[in-house]
C-alpha positions as CSV (number, residue, x, y, z in Angstrom):
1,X,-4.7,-2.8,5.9
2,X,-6.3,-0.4,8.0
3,X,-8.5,1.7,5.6
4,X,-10.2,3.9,8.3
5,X,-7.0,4.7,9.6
6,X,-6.1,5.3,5.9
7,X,-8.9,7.9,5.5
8,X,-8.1,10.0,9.0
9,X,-5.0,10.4,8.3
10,X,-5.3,11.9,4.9
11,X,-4.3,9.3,2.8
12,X,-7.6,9.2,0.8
13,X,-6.2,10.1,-2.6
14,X,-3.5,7.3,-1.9
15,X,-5.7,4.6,-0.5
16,X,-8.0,5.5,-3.6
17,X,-5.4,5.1,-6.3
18,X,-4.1,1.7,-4.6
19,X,-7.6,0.5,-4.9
20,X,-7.8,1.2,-8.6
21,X,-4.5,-0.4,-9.0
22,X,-5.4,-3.8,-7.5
23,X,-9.0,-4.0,-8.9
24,X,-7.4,-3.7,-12.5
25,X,-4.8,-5.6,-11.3
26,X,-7.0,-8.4,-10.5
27,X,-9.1,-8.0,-13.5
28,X,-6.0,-8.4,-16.1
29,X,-5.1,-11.5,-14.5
30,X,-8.4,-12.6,-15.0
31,X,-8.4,-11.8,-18.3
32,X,-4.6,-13.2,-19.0
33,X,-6.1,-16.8,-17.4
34,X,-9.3,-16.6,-19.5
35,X,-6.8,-15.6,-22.7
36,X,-4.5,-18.6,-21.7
37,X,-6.9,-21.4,-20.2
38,X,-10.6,-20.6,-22.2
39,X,-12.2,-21.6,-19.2
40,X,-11.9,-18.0,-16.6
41,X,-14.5,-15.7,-17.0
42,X,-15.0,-14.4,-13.6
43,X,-13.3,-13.6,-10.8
44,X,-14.7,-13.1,-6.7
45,X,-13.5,-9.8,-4.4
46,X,-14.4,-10.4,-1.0
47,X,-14.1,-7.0,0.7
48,X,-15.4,-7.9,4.3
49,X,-14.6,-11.0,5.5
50,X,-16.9,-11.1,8.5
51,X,-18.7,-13.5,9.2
52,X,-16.9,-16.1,6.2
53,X,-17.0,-19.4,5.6
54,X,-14.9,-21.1,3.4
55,X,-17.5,-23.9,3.2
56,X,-20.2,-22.4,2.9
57,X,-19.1,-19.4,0.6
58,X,-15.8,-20.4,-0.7
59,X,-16.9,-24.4,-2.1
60,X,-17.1,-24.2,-5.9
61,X,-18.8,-27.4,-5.5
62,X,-21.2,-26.2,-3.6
63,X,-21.4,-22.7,-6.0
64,X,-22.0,-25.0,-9.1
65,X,-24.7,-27.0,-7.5
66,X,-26.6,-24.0,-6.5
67,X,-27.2,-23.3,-10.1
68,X,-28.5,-26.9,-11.6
């Protein structure tokens, strides 16, 4: 989605509802998971994927290993 083309256009009230729509979106399912599995507390937005490596920022290996 082009977002800057979003905003020029005049679609800044749309873009901005859409955005509060997917954030709580994501958050409920978050919660629902956490409700059904015990074990979700958290999710991870990645809003610019520039410069992203799935290695290196994606490995949940590698994420719980940072923190021992």
């Amino acid at each position: 989605m082009d977002f800057r083309h979003e905003v020029v256009s005049g679609k800044l009230d749309r873009l901005m509802r859409w955005n509060y729509k997917a954030f709580d979106e994501a958050a409920m399912t978050v919660r629902e998971l956490g409700n059904k599995y015990h074990n979700v507390s958290q999710g991870i937005v990645i809003l610019n994927i520039q410069g992203f490596n799935l290695v290196q920022h994606g490995c949940l290996r590698c994420k719980f290993n940072s923190f021992l």
